[in-house]
N, C-alpha and C positions, 0 to 999 in steps of 0.2 A: 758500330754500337749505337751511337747517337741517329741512324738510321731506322733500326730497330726500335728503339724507344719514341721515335716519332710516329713509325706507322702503330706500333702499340698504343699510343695514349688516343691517337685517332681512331683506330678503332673503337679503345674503348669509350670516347666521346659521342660515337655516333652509335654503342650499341646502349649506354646509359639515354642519349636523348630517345631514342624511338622506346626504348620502357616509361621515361617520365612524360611522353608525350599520352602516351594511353593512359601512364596509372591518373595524371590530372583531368583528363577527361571524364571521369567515374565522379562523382558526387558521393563521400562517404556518409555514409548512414549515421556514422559517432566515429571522429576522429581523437584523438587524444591532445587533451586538454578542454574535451567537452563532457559532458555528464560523464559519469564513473558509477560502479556499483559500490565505490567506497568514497567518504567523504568526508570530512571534518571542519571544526568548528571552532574560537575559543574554550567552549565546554563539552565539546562531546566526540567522539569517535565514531561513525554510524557504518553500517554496512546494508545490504542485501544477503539475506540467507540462503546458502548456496543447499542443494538435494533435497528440498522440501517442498510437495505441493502448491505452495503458499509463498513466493516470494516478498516473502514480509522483511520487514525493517527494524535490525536489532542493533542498539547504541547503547555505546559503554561511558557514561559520567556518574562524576561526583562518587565511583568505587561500586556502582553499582551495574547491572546490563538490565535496559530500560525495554520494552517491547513497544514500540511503535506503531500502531495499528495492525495490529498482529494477524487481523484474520482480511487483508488487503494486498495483493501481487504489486510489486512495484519491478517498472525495467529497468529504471536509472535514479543516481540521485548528484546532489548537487551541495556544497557545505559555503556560506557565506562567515561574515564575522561572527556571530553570535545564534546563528540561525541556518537550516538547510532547507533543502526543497527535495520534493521527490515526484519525478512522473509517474503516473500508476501504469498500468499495464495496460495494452491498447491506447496509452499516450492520451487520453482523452480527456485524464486530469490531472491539475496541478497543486498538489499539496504542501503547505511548510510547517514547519514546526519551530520556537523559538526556545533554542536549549537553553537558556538561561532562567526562564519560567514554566518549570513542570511540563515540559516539554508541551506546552499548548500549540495548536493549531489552526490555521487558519488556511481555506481553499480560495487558491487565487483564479482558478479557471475547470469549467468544468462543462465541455463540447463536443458531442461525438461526432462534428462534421467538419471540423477544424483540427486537426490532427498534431502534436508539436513534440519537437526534440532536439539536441543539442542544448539542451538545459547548460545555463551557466550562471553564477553567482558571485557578485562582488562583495561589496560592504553592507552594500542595501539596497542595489538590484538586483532581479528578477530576468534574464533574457531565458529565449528560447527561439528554437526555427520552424515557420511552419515546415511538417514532412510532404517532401518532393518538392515543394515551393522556393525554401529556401529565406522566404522573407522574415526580418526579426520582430519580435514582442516583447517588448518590455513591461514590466509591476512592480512597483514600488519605487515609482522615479518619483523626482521634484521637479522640478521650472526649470533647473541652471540642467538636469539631463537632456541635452539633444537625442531624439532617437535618430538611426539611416537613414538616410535617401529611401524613400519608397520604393525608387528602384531597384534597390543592391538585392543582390539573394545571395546566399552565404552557403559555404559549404560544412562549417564548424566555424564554434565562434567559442571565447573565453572572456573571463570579466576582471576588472581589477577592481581600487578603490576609486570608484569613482567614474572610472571608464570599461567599456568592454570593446575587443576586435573582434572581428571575423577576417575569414579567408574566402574570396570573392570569386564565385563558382564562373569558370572559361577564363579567366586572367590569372588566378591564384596570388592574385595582390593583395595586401592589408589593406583593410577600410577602420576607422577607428569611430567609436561616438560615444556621447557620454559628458561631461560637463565640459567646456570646449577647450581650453587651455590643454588638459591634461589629455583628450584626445589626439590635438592634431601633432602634439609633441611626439607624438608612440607613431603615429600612422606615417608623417615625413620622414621618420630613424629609419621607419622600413622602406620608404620608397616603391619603388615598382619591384621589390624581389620576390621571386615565385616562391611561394609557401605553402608546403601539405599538411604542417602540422600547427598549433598555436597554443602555448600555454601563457596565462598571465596570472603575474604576481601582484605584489601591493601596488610597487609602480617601474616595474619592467615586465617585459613579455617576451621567452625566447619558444623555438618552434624549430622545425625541419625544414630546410629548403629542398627545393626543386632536384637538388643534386644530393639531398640526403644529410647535409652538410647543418649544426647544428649553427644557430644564430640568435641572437640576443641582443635587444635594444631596452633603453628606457635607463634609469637611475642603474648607478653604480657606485654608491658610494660604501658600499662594503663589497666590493667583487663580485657582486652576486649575474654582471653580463660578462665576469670574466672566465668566458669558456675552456676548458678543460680540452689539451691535443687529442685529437683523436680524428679517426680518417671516416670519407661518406659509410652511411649506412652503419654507424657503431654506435650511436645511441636511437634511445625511443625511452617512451614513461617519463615523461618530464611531471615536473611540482615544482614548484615557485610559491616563498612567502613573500616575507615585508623586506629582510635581507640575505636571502640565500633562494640557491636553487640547485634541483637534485636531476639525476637522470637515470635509467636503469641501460647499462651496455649489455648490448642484445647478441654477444657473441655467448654469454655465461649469466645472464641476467642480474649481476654485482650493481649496488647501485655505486655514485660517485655523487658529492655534493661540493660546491663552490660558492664563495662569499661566505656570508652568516658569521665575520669572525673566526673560522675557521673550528667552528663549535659543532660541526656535523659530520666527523669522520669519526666513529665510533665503533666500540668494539662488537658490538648485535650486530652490525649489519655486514661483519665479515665472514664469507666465503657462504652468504643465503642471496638465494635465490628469487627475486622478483618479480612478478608479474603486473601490477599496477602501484603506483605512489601518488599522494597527496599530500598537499601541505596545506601546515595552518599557519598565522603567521612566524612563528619562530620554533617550529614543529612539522617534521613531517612522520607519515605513516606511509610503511607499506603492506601487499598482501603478498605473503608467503607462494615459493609454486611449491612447495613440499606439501603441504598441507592447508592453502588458503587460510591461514591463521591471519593477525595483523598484527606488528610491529612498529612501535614508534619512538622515537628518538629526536633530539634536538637541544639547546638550551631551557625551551618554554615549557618541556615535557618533563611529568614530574620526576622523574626516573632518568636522569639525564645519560643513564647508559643503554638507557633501551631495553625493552622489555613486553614481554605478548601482553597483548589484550585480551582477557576472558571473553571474547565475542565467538560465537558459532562460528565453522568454515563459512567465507564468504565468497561468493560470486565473483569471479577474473573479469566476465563480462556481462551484457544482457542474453537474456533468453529472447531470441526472436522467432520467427518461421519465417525461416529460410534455409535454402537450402547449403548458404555460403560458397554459392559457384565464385566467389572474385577471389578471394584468399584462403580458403578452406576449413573444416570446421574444426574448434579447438579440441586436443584430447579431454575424453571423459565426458563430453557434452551432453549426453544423455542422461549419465547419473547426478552429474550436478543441478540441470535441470528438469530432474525427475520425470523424464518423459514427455517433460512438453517444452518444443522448440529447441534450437541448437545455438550453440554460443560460435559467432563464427568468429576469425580470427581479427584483431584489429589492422585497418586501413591505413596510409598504401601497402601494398603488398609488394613489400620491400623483397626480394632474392633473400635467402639464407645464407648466414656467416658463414664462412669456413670453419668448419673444424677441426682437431687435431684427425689426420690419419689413422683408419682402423689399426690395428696390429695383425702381423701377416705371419707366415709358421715357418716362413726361408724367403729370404729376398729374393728376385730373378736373377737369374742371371745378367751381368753387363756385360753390352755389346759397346765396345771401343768403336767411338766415330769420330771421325776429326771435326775439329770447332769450326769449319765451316761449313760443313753438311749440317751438323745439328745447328747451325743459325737458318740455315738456306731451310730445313725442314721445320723450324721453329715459325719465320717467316711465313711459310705456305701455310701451315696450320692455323696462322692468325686471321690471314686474308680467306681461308674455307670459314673460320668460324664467323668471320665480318659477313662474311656473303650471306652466310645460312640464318646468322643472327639478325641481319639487314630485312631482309626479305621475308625471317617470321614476326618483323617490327610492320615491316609496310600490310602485311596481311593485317596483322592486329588492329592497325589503323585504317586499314578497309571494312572489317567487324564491328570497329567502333561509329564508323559513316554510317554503315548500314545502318547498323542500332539506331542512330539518330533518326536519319531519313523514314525508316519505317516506323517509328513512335516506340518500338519496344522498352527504349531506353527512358522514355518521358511517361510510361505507365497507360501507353493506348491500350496494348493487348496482354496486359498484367495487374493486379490487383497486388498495391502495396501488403508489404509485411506488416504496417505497422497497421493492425486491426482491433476494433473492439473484444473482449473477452467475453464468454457466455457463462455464467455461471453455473453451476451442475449443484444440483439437490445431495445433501445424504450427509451420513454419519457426522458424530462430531471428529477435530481432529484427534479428542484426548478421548475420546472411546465414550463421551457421556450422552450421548443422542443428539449432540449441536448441529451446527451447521457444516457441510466441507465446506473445506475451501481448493477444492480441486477443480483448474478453470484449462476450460476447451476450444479451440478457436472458433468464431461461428462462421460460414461458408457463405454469407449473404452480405450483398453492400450495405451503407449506409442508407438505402434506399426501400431497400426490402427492411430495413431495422425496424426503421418510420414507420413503416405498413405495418410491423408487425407490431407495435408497439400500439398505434389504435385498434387492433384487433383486437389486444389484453383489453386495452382500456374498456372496449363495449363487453368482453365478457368481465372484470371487474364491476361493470352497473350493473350488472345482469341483463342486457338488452341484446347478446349477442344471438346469431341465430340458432343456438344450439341450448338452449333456454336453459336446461339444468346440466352441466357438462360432466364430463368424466365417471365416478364411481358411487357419488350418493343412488340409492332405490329409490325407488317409488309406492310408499305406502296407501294403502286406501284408511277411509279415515276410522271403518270400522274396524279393521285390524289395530289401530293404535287408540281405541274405545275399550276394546278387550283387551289389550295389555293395563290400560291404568285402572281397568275395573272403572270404570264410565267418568275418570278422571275425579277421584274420589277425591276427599282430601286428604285420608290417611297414606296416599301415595306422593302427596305435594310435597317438595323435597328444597321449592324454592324459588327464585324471579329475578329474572334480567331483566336489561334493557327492551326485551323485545316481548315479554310475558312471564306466564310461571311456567313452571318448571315439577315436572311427574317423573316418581320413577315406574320403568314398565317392566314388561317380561313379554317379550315376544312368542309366537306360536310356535317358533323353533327355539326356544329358553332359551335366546340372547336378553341378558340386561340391558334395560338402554333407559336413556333417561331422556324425553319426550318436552319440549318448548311448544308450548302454545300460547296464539299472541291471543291476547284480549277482544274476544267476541262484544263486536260494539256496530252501530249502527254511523257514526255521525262519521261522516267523511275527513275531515281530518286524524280522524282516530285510524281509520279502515287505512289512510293513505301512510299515518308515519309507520303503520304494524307492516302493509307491503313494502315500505324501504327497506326496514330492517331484516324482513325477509326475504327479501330479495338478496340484499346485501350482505346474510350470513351465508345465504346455502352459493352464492359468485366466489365468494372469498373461500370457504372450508373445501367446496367440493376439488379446488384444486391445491389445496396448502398438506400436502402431508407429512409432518416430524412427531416425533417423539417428546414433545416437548408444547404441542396444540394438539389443543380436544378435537376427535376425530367424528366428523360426520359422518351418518349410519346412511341416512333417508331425509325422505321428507314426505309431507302429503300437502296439496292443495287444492280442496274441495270446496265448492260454493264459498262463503264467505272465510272457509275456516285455513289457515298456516300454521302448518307443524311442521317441527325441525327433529331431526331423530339423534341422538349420540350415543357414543359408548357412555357406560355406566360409569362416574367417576364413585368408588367406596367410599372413599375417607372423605370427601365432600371439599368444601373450600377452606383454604387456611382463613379466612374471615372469622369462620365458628372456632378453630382449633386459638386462636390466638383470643375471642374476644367472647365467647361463648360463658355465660357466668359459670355453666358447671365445670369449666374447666379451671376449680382454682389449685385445688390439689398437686403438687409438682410432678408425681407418676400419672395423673389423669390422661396424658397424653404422649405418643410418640414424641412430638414436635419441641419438648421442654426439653432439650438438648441442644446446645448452640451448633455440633455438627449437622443437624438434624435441619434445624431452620437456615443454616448458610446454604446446606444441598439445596434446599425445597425454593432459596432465592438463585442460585444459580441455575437450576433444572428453568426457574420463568424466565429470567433472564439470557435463555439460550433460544427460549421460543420467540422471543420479543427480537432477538438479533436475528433470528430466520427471516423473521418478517422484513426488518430493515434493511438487511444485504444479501439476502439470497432468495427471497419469494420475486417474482416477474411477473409484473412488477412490482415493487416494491409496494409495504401497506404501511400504513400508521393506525395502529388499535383505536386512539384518543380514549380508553378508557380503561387502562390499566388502573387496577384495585385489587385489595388481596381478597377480595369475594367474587372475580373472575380469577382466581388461579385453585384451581380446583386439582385434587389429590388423590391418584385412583391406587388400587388395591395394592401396589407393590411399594407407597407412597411416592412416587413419582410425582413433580408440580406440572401441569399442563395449563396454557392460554386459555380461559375462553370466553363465550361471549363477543363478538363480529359485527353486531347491530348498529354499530356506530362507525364502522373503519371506513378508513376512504384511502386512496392511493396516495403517493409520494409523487409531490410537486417532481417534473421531469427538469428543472432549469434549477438556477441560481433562484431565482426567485421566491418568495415567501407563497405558502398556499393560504388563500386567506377562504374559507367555504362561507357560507352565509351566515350560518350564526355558529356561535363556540357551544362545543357538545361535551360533557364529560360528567365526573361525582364531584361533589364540592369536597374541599380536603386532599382530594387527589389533584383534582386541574391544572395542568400547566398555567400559572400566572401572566406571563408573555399570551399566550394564546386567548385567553380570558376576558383579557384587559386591552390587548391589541387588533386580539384576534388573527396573529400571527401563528400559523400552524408548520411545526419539520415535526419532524424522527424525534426533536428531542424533548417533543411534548409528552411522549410515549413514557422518555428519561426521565422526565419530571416524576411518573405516574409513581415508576418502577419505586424512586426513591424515598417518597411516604413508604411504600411495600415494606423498603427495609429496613428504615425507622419502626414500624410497626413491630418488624420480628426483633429488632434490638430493646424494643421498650415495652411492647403487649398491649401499648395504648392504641385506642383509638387513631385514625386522621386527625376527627376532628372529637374532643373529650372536655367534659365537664371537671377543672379542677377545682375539689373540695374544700381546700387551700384559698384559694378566690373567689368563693361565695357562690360558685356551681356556674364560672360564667365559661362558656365555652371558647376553648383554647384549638390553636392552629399545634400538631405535632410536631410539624418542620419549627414553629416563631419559638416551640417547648425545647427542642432535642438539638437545634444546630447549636443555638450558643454554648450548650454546655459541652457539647460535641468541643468547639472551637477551643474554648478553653480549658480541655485534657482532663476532664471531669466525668469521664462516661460512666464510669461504675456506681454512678450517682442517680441514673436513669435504665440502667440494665434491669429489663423483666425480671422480677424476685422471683419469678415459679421456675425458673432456670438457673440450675448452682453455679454458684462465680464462675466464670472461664478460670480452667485450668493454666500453667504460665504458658504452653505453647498455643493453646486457643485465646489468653490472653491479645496475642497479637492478631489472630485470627478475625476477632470481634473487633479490635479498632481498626482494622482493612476497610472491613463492612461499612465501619461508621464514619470511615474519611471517605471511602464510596458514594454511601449515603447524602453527605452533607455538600459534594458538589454535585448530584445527580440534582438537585433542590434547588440551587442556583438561581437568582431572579433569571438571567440572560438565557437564554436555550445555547449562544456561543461558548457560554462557561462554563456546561455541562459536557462528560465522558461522552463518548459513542457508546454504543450499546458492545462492542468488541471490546471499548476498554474496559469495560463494566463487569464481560464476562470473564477475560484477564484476571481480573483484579479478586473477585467469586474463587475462581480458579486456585489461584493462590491463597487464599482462604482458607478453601477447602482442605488443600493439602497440610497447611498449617498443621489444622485439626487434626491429621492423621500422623502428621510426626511426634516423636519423642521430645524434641525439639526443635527449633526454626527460630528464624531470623527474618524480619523483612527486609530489614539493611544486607543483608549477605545472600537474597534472591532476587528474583525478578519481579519487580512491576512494572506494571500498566499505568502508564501516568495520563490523565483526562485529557484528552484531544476533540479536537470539532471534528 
């Protein structure tokens, strides 16, 4: 007997090393205990939302579910003490947000040639791995944080308070670093022991070793390394706080927790099923496999019996492209990520548990053999399976030499998964003509990006060689002489930045409404009317939503530039708001608070096209509500182009040569600094919606102070701030009803940080249309609640 059991364990020693010899040789792409699609915080619960277009980021605090950049793909995220981070999609940026203040935001990195993953998060670092590299980066370190050895490459890494490990790709040994004490205390526990997996807590770190075998080092002064019996290969999903730590056993997905005062074995979490856990410190959550729900429990959790979180199904794992040849790809993979990419299974690609035996309709028959034939046949049976299992180990290990030797496996003759996203034109997602958010993968390197990316840029000056590209016509200039009747003035309908403004009738009775720049001789005059000419028909001929004025034509004859549009009817909300005939309260559609929130969300959906879905990206600099013009079915559209110029490609500030914009409107940061982003645009938008909340002017003369002209924002935020708004609510518009009530203070807490001295303390234009969004709806219910919906809380 004791014969048997020796060639038995030998064998199975040598058919477990030739698996753990291969599965270590694989560099995992996200091992567990590095980035997660679910994450947490002291304040917040956050996820990835699973079956939706749009792998956007929804987090549940303070009793509410928060939309986090809503109209943004993220693959992974990451939850520190008081704050999270999240990878965007194509890895190329790195976002956080600080849950304890309004969810604000701040980009720590933002590089499409630099690629990162293994996202990990302590107390108040920031790690991550370059992809295929392996080398780490840290943000948000001090002096006393040592970063690795330049040399180290890492295969997944995890963070604690104060320090973070990784598991050190071709040795699978702990490297530890981080303030040095509390480093090299964690990295000596581990010693030279082979490790595939690594999670860390406040200040211990346990992981999977080489043999599958669960391990645990660092502080135990609540049991939290005193691991639970259990044989190789029966846990995976680890979480770790401050004193406990959890694991999900992978024969039944049951979790089990240890330490923490023994405050974590609760009645929620029996006989459900797990797919990923996290912890926060004296909390953890997990996501449901029933339903991707999440569940959390703990002492720290307010519910100390545990209890679902109102959060959408979320994401088990990332969406990547791939095909998941190492482990294979998770069920459902397609509908959770809606078509694009597949969720492959998490790494190593451990063997499957036993499970209980199917049930059978009549047992076989037994054949009677004496105990020593069935050892002698038991025996033979082990040594066939040693031999066969031997020899499809030593192949394996001839496929992984290959792999190396021919570079397949280092990415000679393959293009990483982890790719830039293209962004695709069209519908909104709520059906209102916005932006998608449906993203494609694009099939060119980073190289071809480059190329293609100075190609936009020369057709954005208009200097490309395709001089007026895509769908505007080409007018002569006597055909749009006979539309305006010789450009009369009883056809003048108005004046941008770039001229005035006819309305025509073409030869085929299309209405259109006809820009001509200013006939002038003096060469600077001649020079700024061809910028802007240049600069509307670059920008329109290729922008097309429902939500921007759409270019018909144009004509360029000897000295004269015309721009051709559709006919907007109702003209600009400029007149409809500030027009003296309109004082009468029925004078106008627009004296309806549903009416004016639509007409700010319709601009607001054009203004975020431009932001995060036009390629490349524009910035208007001249948002005012006498470019948002209102055609026949009162639809708000953009317009006006004469001044837009593209979106800085870096970190960097655009600074153009001189600052362009309306006085009243202008970004102050840009003005004054002459600091130009996105969120001078924000600035513009949010005079816009001061304007529809109060009917004032920008910039207005009060009677009250001797006719000296006042700023609307220096008029409307203070009284804003201090919970007074019905004190400054346009009187031609009937008090907000109680559920528009809340509708109209949305607007005006919108409003009042869209204003913001900083451009970094103003909304994105996504949270902006979030926030409209829920407005709107507001208006259409019977009643509503902001506390008991969803906002969009202001992020960079």
């Amino acid at each position: 007997m004791k014969k048997n059991n020796s060639i038995f364990s030998a064998v199975t020693f040598t058919l477990f090393t030739v698996t753990l010899l291969i599965l270590s040789s694989l560099s995992p792409s996200h091992a567990i205990g590095s980035a997660s699609t679910l994450a947490v915080t002291s304040a917040a619960i956050c996820g990835v939302v699973a079956s939706e277009p749009t792998r956007r980021i929804a987090c549940y605090s303070d009793g509410h579910v928060v939309a986090v950049a809503p109209n943004i793909s993220f693959s992974v995220i990451s939850g520190g003490l008081s704050y999270f981070c999240g990878l965007r999609s194509g890895n190329y940026t790195l976002l956080c947000w600080d849950t304890l203040s309004y969810f604000q935001s701040k980009r720590l990195y933002n590089n499409g040639t630099v690629l990162f993953e293994n996202l990990a998060l302590g107390d108040f670092q920031v790690c991550a791995t370059a992809v295929g590299d392996g080398a780490v980066s840290c943000w948000r370190t001090n002096a006393a944080f040592e970063l690795p050895s330049r040399s180290d490459r890492f295969s997944s890494i995890s963070s604690g308070s104060g320090f973070s490990c990784g598991i050190l790709k071709g040795s699978n040994w702990v490297r530890c670093w981080g303030v040095e004490a509390r480093a090299r205390k964690m990295e000596s526990e581990f010693g030279n022991v082979s490790m595939v997996s690594l999670v860390a807590g406040e200040s211990h770190v346990c992981g999977l070793n080489s043999s599958g075998y669960l391990v645990c080092r660092g502080s135990n002064d609540f049991g939290q390394i005193d691991v639970p019996e259990g044989g190789a290969l029966e846990f995976s999903g680890l979480a770790l706080g401050a004193e406990h730590s959890c694991a999900i056993r992978r024969s039944n997905g049951s979790v089990v927790c240890w330490g923490g005062r023994g405050l974590f074995e609760v009645n929620a979490t029996k006989g459900v099923s797990f797919e990923v856990l996290v912890s926060g410190s004296n909390f953890t959550c997990g996501l449901t496999t029933n339903n991707f729900s999440v569940i959390c429990w703990g002492p720290g959790w307010a519910n100390t019996s545990g209890y679902e979180i109102p959060l959408p199904p979320i994401l088990p794992g990332p969406c990547v492209q791939s095909s998941c040849s190492e482990c294979g790809i998770y069920p459902q993979s397609d509908s959770l990520c809606s078509g694009y990419g597949n969720i492959c299974k998490p790494r190593p690609c451990w063997p499957p548990m036993p499970g209980p035996e199917p049930p059978q309709m009549a047992p076989p028959p037994v054949v009677a053999v004496p105990p020593a034939s069935r050892s002698s046949a038991f025996t033979k049976g082990l040594l066939a399976f040693a031999i066969v299992g031997c020899v499809g180990g030593v192949t394996g290990i001839c496929s992984v030499i290959y792999c190396l030797w021919t570079g397949v496996c280092l990415g000679k003759k393959k293009i990483h998964n982890s790719v830039q996203p293209t962004i695709t034109r069209g519908g909104s997602v709520n059906g209102g003509g916005g932006s998608s958010n449906s993203i494609s993968p694009p099939s060119r390197s980073s190289t071809i990006r480059r190329q293609g990316s100075r190609i936009m840029r020369r057709q954005r000056s208009g200097t490309s060689s395709t001089k007026h590209p895509e769908r505007a016509e080409e007018f002569t200039l006597a055909e749009l002489v006979a539309a305006t009747d010789n450009f009369s003035l009883e056809n003048k309908i108005g004046a941008g930045s770039y001229g005035v403004v006819y309305r025509g009738k073409l030869a085929d009775g299309r209405e259109v409404a006809i820009k001509r720049g200013e006939t002038g001789t003096k060469m600077k005059k001649f020079q700024e009317k061809e910028s802007a000419f240049e600069s509307e028909l670059a920008f329109l001929s290729r922008l097309h939503h429902k939500h921007l004025v759409r270019l018909v034509g144009f004509c360029e004859e000897k000295d004269e530039r015309l721009l051709v549009y559709e006919y907007m009817k109702n003209g600009a909300l400029y007149d409809h708001l500030h027009d003296k005939n309109n004082v009468d309260k029925s004078s106008s559609v627009l004296n309806s608070w549903r009416m004016r929130i639509k007409i700010a969300l319709d601009a607001s959906r054009g203004i975020e096209y431009l932001h995060n879905y036009a390629v490349p990206s524009i910035i208007h600099r001249d948002i005012k509500s006498s470019n948002i013009l209102i055609d026949a079915t009162w639809t708000a559209r953009v317009s006006d182009f004469g001044l837009s110029l593209m979106s800085p490609e870096s970190d960097l500030d655009y600074r153009p040569t001189k600052a362009a914009g309306t006085v009243g409107y202008i970004d102050p940061e840009y003005y004054g600094l002459n600091v130009l982003t996105a969120k001078s645009d924000v600035y513009g938008l949010g005079v816009v919606l001061l304007e529809l909340l109060t009917g004032k002017r920008a910039i207005f003369k009060n009677d009250e102070n001797g006719g000296t002209p006042v700023s609307l924002v220096d008029f409307a935020v203070p009284v804003i701030m201090a919970g007074e708004l019905a004190k400054i609510l346009d009187p031609r518009v009937e008090p907000p009803e109680l559920n528009e009530t809340e509708a109209v203070e949305l607007v005006a807490y919108t409003a009042m940080h869209c204003v913001n001295l900083e451009g970094k303390d103003r909304p994105t234009m996504a949270d902006i249309v979030a926030n409209l969004e829920r407005a709107l709806a507001l208006c259409d219910s019977s009643h509503g609640s902001i506390s008991s919906g969803t906002v969009s809380i202001v992020s960079d």
